[in-house]
C-alpha positions as a Markdown table, in Angstrom:
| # | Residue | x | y | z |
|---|---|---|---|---|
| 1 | Unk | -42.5 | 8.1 | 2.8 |
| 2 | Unk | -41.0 | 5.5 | 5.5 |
| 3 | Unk | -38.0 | 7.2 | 7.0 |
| 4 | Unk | -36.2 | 10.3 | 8.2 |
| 5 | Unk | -33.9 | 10.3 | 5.3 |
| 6 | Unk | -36.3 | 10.5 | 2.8 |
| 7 | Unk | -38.2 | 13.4 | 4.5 |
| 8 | Unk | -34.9 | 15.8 | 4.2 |
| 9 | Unk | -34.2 | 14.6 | 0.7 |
| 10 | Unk | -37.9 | 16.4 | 0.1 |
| 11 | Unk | -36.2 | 19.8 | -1.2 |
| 12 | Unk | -38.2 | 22.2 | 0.5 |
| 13 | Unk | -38.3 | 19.8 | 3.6 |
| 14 | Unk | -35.1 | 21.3 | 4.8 |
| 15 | Unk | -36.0 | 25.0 | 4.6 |
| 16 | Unk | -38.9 | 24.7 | 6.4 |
| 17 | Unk | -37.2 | 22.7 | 9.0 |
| 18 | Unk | -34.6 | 25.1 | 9.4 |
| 19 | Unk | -36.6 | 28.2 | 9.7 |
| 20 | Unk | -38.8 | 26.7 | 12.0 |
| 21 | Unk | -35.7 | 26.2 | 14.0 |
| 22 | Unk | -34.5 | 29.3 | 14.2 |
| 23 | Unk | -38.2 | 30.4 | 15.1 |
| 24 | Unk | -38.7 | 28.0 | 17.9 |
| 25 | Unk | -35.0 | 29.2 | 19.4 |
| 26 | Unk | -36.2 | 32.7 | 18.9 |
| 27 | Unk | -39.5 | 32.4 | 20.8 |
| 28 | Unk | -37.9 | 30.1 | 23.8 |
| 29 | Unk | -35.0 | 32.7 | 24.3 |
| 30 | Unk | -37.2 | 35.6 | 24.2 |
| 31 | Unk | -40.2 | 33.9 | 26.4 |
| 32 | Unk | -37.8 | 33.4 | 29.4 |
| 33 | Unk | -36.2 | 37.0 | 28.7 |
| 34 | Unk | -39.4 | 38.6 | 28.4 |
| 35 | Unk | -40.9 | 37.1 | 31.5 |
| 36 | Unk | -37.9 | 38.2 | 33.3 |
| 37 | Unk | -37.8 | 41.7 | 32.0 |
| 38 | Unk | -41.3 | 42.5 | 33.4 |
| 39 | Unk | -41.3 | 40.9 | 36.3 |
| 40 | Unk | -37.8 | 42.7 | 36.9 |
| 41 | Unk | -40.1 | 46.0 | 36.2 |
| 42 | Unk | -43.4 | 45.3 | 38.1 |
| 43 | Unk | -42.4 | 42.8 | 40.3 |
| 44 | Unk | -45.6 | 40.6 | 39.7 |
| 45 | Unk | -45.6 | 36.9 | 38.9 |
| 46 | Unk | -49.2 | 36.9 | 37.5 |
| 47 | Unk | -47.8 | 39.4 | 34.8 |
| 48 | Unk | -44.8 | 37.3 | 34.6 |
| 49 | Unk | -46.0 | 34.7 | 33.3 |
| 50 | Unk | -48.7 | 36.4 | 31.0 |
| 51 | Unk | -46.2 | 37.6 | 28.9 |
| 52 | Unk | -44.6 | 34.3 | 28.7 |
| 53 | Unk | -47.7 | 31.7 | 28.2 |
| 54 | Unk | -50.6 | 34.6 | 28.0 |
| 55 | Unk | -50.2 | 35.6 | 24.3 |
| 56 | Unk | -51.5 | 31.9 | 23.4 |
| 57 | Unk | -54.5 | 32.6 | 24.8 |
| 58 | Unk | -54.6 | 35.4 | 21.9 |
| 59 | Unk | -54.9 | 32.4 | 19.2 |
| 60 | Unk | -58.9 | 31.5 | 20.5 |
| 61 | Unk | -59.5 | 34.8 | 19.4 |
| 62 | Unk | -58.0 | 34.8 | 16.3 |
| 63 | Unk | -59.1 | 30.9 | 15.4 |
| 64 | Unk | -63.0 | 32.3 | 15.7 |
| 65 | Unk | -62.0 | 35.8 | 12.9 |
| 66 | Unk | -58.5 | 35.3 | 11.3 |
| 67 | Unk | -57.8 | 31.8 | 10.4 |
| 68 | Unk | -59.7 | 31.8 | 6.9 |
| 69 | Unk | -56.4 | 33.3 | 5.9 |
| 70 | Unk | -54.4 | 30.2 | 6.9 |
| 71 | Unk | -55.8 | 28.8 | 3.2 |
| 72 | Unk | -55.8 | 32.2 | 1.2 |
| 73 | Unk | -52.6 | 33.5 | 1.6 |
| 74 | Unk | -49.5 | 33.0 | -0.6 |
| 75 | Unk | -47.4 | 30.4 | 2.4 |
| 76 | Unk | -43.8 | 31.5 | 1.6 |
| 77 | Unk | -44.4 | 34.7 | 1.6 |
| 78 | Unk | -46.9 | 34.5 | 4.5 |
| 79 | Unk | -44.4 | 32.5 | 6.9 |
| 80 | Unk | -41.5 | 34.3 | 5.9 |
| 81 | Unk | -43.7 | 37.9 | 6.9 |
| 82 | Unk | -45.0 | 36.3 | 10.3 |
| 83 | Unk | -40.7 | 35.5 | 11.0 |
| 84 | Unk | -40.5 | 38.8 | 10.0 |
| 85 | Unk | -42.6 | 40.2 | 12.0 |
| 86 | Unk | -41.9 | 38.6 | 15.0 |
| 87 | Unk | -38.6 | 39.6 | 14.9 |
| 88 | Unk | -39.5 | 43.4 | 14.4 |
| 89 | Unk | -41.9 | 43.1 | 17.2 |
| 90 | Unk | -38.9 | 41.4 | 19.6 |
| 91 | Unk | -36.5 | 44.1 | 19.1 |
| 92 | Unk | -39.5 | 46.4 | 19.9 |
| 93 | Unk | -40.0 | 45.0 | 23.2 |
| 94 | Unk | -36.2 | 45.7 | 23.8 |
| 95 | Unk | -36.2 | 49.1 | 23.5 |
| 96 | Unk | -35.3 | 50.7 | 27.4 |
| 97 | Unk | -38.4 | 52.4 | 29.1 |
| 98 | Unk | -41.1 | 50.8 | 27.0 |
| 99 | Unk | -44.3 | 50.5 | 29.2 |
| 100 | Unk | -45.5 | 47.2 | 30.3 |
| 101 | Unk | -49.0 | 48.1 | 28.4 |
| 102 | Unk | -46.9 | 48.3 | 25.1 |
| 103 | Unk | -45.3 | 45.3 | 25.8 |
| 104 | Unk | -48.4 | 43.7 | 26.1 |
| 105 | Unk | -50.5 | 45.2 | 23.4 |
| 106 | Unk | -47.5 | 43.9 | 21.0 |
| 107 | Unk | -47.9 | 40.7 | 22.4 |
| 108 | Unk | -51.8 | 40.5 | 21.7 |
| 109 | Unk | -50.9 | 41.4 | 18.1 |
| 110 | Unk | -48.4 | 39.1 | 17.7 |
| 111 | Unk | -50.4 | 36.3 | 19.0 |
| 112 | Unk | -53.5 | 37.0 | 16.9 |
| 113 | Unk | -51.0 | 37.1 | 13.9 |
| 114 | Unk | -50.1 | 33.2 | 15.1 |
| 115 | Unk | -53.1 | 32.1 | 15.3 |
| 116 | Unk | -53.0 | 31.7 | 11.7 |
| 117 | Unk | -49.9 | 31.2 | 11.1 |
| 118 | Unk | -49.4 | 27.7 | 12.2 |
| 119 | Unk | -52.7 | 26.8 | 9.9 |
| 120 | Unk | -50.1 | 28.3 | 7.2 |
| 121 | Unk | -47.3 | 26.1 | 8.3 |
| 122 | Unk | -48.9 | 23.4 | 8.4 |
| 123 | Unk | -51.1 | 23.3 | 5.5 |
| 124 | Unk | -47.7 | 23.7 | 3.4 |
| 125 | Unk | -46.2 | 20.8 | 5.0 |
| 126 | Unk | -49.4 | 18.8 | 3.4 |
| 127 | Unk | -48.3 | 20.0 | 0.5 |
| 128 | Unk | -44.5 | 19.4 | 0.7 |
| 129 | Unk | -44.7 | 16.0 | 2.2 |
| 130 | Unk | -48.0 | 14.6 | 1.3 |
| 131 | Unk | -50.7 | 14.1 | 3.5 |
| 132 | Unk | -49.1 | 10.4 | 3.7 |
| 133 | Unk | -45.8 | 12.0 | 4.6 |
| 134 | Unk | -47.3 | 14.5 | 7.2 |
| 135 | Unk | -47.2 | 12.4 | 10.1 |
| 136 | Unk | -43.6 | 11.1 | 9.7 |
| 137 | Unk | -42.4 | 15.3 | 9.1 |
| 138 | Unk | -45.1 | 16.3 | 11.4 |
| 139 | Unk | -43.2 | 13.7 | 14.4 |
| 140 | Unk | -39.7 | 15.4 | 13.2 |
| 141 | Unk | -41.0 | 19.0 | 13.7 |
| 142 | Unk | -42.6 | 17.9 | 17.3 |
| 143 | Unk | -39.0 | 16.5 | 18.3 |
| 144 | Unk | -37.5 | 19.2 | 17.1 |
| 145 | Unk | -39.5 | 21.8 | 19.2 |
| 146 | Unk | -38.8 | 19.9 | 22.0 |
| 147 | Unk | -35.4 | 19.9 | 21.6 |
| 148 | Unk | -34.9 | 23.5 | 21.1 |
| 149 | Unk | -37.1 | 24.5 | 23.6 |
| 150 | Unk | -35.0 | 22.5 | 26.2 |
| 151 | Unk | -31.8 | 23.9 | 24.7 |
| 152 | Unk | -33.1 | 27.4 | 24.2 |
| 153 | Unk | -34.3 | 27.8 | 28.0 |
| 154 | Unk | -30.8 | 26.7 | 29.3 |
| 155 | Unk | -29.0 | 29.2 | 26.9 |
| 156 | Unk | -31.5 | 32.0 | 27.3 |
| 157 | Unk | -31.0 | 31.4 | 31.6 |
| 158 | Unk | -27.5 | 31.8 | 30.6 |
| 159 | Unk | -27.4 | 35.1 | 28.2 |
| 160 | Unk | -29.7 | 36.9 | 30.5 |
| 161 | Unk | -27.4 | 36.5 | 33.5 |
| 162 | Unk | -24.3 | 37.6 | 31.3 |
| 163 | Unk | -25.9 | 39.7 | 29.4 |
| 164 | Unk | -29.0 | 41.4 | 30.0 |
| 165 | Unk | -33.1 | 40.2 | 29.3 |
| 166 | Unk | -32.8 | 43.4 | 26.7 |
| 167 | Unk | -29.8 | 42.2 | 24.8 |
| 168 | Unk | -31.5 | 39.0 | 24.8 |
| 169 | Unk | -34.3 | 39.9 | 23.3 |
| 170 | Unk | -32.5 | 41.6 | 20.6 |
| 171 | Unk | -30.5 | 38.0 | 19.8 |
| 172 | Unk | -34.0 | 36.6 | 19.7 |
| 173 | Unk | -34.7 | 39.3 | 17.2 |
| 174 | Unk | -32.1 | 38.4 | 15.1 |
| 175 | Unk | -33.3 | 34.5 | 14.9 |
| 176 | Unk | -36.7 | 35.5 | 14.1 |
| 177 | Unk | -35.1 | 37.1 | 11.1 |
| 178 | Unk | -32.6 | 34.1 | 10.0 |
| 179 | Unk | -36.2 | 32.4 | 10.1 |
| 180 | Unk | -38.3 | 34.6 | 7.8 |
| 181 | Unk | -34.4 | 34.8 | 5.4 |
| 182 | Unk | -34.3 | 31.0 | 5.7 |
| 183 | Unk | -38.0 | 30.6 | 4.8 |
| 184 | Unk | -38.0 | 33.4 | 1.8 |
| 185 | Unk | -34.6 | 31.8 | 0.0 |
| 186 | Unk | -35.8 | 28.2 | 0.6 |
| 187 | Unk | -39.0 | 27.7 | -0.2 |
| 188 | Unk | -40.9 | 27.9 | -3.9 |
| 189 | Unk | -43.6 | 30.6 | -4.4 |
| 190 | Unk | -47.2 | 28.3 | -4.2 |
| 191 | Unk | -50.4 | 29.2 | -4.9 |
| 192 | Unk | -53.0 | 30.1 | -1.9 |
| 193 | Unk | -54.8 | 26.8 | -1.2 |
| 194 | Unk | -58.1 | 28.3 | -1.9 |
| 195 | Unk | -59.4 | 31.7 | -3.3 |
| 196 | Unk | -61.2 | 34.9 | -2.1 |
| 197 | Unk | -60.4 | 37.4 | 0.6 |
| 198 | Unk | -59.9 | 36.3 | 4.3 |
| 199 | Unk | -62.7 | 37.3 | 6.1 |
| 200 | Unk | -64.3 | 36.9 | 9.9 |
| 201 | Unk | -67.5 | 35.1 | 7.8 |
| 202 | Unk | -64.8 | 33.0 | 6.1 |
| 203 | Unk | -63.3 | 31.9 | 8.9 |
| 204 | Unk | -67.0 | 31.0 | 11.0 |
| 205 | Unk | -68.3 | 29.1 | 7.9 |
| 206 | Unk | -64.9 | 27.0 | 7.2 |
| 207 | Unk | -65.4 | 26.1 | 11.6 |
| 208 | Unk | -68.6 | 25.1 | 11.1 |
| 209 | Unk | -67.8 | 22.9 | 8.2 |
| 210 | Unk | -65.0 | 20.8 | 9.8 |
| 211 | Unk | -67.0 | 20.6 | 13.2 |
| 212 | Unk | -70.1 | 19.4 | 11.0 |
| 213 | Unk | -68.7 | 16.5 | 10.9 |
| 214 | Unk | -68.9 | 14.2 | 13.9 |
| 215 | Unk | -65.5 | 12.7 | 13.5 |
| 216 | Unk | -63.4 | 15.8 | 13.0 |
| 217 | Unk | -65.1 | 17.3 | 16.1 |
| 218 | Unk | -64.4 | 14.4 | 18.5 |
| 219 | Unk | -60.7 | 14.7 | 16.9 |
| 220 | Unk | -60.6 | 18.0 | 17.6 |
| 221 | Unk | -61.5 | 17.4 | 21.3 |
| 222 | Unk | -58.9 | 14.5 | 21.4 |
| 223 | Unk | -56.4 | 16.8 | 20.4 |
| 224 | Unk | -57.6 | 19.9 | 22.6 |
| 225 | Unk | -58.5 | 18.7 | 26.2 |
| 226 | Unk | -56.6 | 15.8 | 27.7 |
| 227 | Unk | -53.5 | 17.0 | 26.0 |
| 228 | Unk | -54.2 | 20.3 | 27.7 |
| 229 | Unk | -54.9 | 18.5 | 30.8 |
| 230 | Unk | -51.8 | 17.4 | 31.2 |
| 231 | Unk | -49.7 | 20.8 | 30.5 |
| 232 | Unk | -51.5 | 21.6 | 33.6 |
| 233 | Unk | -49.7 | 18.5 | 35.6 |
| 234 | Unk | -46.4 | 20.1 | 33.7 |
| 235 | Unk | -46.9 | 23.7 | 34.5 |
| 236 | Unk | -46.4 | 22.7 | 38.4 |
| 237 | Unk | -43.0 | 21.0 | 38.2 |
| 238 | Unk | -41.4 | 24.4 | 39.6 |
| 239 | Unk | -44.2 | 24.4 | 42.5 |
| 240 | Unk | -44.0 | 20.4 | 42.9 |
| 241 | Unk | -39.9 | 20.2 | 42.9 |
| 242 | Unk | -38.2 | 24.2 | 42.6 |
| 243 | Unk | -34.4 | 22.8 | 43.2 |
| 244 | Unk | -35.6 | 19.7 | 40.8 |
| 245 | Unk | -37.9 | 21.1 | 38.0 |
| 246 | Unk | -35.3 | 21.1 | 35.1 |
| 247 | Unk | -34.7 | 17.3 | 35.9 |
| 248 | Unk | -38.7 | 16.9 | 35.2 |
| 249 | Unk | -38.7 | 19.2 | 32.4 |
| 250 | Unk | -35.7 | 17.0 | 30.9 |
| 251 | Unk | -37.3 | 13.6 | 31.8 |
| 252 | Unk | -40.5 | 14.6 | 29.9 |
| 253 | Unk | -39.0 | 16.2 | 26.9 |
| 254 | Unk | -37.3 | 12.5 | 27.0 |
| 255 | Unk | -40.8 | 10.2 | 27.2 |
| 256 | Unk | -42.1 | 13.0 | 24.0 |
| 257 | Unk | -38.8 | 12.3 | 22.1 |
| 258 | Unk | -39.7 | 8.4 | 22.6 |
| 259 | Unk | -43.5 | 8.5 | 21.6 |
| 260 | Unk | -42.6 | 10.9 | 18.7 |
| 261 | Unk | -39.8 | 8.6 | 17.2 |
| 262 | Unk | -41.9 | 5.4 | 18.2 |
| 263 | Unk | -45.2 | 6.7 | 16.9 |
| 264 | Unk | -43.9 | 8.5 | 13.6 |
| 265 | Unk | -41.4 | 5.9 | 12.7 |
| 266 | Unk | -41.7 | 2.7 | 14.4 |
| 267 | Unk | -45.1 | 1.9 | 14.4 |
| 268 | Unk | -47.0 | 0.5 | 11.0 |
| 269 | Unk | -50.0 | 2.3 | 9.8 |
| 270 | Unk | -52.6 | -0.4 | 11.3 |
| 271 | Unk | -50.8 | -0.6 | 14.8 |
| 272 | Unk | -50.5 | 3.2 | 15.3 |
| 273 | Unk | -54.3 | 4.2 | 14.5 |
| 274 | Unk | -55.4 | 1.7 | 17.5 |
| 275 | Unk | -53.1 | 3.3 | 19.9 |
| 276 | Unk | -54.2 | 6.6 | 19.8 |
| 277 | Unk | -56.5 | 6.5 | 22.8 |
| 278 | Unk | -54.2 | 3.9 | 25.0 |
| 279 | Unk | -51.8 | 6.6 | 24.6 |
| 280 | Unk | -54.2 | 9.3 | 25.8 |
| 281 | Unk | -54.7 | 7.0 | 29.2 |
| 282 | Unk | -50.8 | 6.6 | 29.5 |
| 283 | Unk | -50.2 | 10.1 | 29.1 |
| 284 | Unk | -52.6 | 10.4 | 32.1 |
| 285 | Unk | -52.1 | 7.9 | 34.2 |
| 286 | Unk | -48.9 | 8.3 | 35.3 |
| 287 | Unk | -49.7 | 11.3 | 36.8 |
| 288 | Unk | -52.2 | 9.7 | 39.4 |
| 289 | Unk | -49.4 | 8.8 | 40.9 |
| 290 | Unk | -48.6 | 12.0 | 42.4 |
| 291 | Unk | -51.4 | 11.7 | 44.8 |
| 292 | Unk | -48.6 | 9.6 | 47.2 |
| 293 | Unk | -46.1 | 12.5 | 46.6 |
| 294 | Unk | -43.2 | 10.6 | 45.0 |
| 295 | Unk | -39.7 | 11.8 | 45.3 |
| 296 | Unk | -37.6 | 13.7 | 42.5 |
| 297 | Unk | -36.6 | 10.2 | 41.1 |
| 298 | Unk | -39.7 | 8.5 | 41.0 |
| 299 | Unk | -41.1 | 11.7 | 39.8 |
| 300 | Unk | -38.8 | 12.1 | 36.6 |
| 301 | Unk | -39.3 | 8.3 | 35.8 |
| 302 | Unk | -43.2 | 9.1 | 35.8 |
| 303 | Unk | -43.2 | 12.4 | 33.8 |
| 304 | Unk | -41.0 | 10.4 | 31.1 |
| 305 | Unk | -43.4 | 7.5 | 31.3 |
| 306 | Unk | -46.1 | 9.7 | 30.7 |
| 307 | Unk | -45.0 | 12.0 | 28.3 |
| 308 | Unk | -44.3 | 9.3 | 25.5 |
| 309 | Unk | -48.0 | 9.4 | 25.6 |
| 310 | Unk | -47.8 | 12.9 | 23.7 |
| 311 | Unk | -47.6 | 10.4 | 20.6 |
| 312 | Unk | -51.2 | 10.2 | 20.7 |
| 313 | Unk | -51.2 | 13.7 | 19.5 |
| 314 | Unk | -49.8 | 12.5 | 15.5 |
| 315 | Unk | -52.3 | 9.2 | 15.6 |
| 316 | Unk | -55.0 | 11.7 | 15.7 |
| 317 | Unk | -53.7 | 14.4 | 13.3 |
| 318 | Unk | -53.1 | 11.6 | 10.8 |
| 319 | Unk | -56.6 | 10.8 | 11.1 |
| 320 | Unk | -57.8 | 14.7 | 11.1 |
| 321 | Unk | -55.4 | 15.3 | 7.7 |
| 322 | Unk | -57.0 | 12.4 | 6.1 |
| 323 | Unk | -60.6 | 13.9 | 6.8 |
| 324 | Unk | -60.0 | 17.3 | 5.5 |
| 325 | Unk | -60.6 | 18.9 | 1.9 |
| 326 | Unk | -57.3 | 19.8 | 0.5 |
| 327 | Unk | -58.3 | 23.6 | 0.4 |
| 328 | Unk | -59.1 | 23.7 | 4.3 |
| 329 | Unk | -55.8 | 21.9 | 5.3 |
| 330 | Unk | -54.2 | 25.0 | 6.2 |
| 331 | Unk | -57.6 | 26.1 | 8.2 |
| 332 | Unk | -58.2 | 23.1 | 10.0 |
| 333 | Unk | -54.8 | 22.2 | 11.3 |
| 334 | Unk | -54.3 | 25.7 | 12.1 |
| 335 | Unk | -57.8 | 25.1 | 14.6 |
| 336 | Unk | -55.7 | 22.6 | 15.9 |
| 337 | Unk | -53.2 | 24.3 | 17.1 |
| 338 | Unk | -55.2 | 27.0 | 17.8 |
| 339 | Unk | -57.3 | 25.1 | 19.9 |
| 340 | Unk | -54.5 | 23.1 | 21.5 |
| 341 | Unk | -52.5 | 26.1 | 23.3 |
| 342 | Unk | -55.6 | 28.0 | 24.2 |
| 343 | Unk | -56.1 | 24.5 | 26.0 |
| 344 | Unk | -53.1 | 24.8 | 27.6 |
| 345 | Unk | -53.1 | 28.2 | 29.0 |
| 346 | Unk | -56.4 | 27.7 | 30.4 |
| 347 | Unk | -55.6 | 24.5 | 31.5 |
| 348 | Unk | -52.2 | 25.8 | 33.2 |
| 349 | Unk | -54.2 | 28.4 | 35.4 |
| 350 | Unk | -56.4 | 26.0 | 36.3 |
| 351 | Unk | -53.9 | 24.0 | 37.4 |
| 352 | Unk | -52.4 | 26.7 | 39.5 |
| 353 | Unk | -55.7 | 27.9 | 41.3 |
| 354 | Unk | -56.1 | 24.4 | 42.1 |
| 355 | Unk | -52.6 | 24.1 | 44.1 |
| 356 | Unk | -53.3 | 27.2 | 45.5 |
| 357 | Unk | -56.5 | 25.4 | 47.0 |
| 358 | Unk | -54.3 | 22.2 | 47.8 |
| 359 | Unk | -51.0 | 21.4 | 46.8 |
| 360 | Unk | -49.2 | 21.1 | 43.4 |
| 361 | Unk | -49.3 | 17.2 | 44.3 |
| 362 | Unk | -53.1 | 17.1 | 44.6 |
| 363 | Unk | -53.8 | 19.6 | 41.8 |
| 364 | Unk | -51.8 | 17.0 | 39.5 |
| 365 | Unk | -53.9 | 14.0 | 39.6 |
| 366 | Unk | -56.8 | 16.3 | 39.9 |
| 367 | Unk | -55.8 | 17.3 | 36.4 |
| 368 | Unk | -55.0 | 13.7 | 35.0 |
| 369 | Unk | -57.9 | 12.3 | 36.7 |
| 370 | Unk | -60.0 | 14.8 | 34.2 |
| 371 | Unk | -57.8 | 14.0 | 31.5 |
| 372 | Unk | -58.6 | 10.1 | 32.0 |
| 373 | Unk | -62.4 | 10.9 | 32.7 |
| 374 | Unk | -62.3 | 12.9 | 29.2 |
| 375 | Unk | -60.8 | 10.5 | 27.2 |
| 376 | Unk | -63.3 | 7.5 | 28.4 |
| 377 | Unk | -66.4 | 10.3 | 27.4 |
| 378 | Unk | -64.9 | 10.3 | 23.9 |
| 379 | Unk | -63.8 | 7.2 | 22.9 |
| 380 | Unk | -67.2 | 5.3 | 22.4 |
| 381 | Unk | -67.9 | 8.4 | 19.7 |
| 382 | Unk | -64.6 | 7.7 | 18.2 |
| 383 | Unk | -65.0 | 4.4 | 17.7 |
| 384 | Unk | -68.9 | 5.2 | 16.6 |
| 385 | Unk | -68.0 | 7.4 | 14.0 |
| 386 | Unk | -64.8 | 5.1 | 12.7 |
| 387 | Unk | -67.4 | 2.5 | 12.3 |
| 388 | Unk | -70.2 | 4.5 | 11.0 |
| 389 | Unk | -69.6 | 3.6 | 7.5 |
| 390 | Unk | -68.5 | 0.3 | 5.4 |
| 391 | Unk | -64.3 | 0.4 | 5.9 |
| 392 | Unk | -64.4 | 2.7 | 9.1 |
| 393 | Unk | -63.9 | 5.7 | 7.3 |
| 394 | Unk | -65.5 | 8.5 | 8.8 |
| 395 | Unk | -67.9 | 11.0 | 6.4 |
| 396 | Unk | -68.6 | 14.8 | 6.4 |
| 397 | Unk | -72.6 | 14.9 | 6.6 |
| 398 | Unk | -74.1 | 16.6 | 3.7 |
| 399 | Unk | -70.8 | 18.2 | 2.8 |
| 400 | Unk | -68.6 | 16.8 | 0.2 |
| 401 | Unk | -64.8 | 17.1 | 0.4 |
| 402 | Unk | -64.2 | 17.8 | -3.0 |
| 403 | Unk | -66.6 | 20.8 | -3.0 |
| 404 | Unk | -64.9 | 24.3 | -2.1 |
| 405 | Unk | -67.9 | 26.4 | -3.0 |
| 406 | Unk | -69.1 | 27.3 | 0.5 |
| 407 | Unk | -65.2 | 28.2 | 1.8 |
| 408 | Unk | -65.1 | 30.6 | -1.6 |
| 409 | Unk | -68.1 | 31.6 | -1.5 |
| 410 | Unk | -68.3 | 35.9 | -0.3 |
């Protein structure tokens, strides 16, 4: 599969696509809502932006007890549920005179519920596309989000102010459920990807087996840190630039929109899987920059710079899809994303204690200086494991991938 035409001639491409859509709007329109609902009520930043960015740390809870169900759950009717929940839970939180705990203890559950459901997601786009297609539909999804989330902050700044954050939340509500319709009228009833109840042991035996192997682990610490590094360096543009953060938000979500197109479409297969680490550096490096303090100009023409370095992100799923059994694919790329914005949300109040310290300036290329230093520690066991055996194809140590008896195993 070689272009996007192809991808949306895929017939359950499309439905996918489009309730995803609807489910990023919902959650960007309903973050900024949210956060502006409590902090309206309790006049706190710090619970501000929990309820915005803290329910991802939720998914490193549910990635160590929940995600066996990722592979052993029906996926329409799994993603059209979590929509569906998500939506029930939204108009919840709009109900006038809810306490802040409420809010919050919804917010825990829904994230928990996430925490697989991305693995779900994403293990039926292996099975839609391919895992020779994933990248390509994988690099349409991740332009997509970006997209919408740029599109749904602006329109979610403007319903609040006309409207009201509760109102708001109850439009979100209603594009939650367009998602789980969209997803339940679209897609085809599939088998789970593997059998037997989900299950906390499940779940700690399936992580062990993908991190048993040297390869998948050093992916999965590609994928996790310097990425995370760097939404550190991003979750300062309001502290670095206040009157000027939208123009950096907007010149990043360009440079990921580049890298994504570049790396899922321009690049041929041999090409792509030696960039994956030169794009790690360059989604770093740029940021060192801000040591000198650069104006709002300079500044947006780094971010954009940097962020087509995000491209780095679909080299090393590629790799990570190819290195999985079929009946973890839902499992391991929902670690991934587990992984990934548990990352970020420690990596974000990292970022902030350390402008507290100093300045947003210096906590910047404090952060891309560790995401440089990071990359560098990794790549000789990258390169290690690629070469460990004849072809460069890594191996799972005394594990076949064809054999599912310890994942089915009670």
């Amino acid at each position: 599969m070689r272009s996007y035409s192809e991808l949306f001639r895929t017939r359950e491409f499309t439905p996918l696509f489009v309730s995803s859509c609807f489910r990023t709007a919902a959650s960007t329109v309903s973050g900024l809502a949210l956060g502006t609902l409590v902090y309206r009520a309790t006049g706190s930043p710090l619970l501000s932006a929990l309820s915005m960015f803290g329910p991802s740390l939720a998914q490193m809870v549910g990635a160590a007890t929940l995600l066996s169900a990722a592979d052993r759950l029906p996926p329409r009717a799994t993603v059209a549920g979590i929509a569906l929940l998500f939506g029930l839970g939204t108009a919840v939180m709009a109900v006038p005179g809810l306490p802040v705990w409420t809010v919050f203890a919804l917010l825990l559950l829904l994230g928990l519920i996430q925490s697989f459901g991305g693995g779900v997601l994403w293990g039926l786009l292996t099975e839609i596309l391919a895992k020779e297609g994933y990248l390509l539909g994988r690099s349409v999804f991740n332009m997509m989000s970006g997209i919408t989330q740029i599109t749904g902050y602006a329109t979610g700044g403007v319903l609040v102010a006309l409207l009201s954050p509760r109102v708001t939340l109850l439009l979100a509500a209603g594009l939650y459920l367009a998602a789980a319709l969209t997803a339940r009228l679209g897609l085809t009833a599939r088998a789970p990807r593997a059998k037997g109840r989900p299950s906390v042991a499940r779940t700690w035996r399936a992580n062990a087996r993908l991190f048993s192997s040297p390869e998948r682990r050093t992916l999965y610490l590609l994928l996790w840190v310097p990425n995370g590094l760097i939404v550190g360096c991003e979750s300062l543009y309001v502290s670095y630039a206040p009157d000027r953060a939208g123009a950096l938000f907007a010149f990043a979500a360009l440079g990921m929109f580049a890298g994504d197109v570049t790396t899922g479409r321009l690049l041929p297969p041999r090409v792509r899987a030696r960039l994956g680490i030169p794009f790690l550096l360059l989604l770093a490096t740029p940021y060192l920059f801000f040591a000198l303090r650069p104006g709002v100009a300079v500044a947006a023409a780094l971010v954009a710079l940097a962020s087509i370095g995000f491209g780095a992100s679909l080299i090393q799923q590629e790799r990570l899809v190819a290195l999985i059994p079929d009946e973890l694919s839902g499992h391991a790329l929902g670690l991934h994303t587990a992984g990934m914005l548990t990352l970020q949300g420690v990596s974000a109040a990292l970022a902030g204690g350390i402008a507290q310290l100093t300045s947003p300036a210096q906590a910047m290329t404090v952060m891309a200086a560790a995401s440089v230093a990071v990359t560098l520690a990794l790549t000789p066991a990258l390169l290690r494991h690629r070469t460990a055996l004849p072809g460069g194809r890594g191996s799972e140590p005394s594990m076949p991938r064809d054999r599912p008896a310890e994942v089915n195993s009670p």
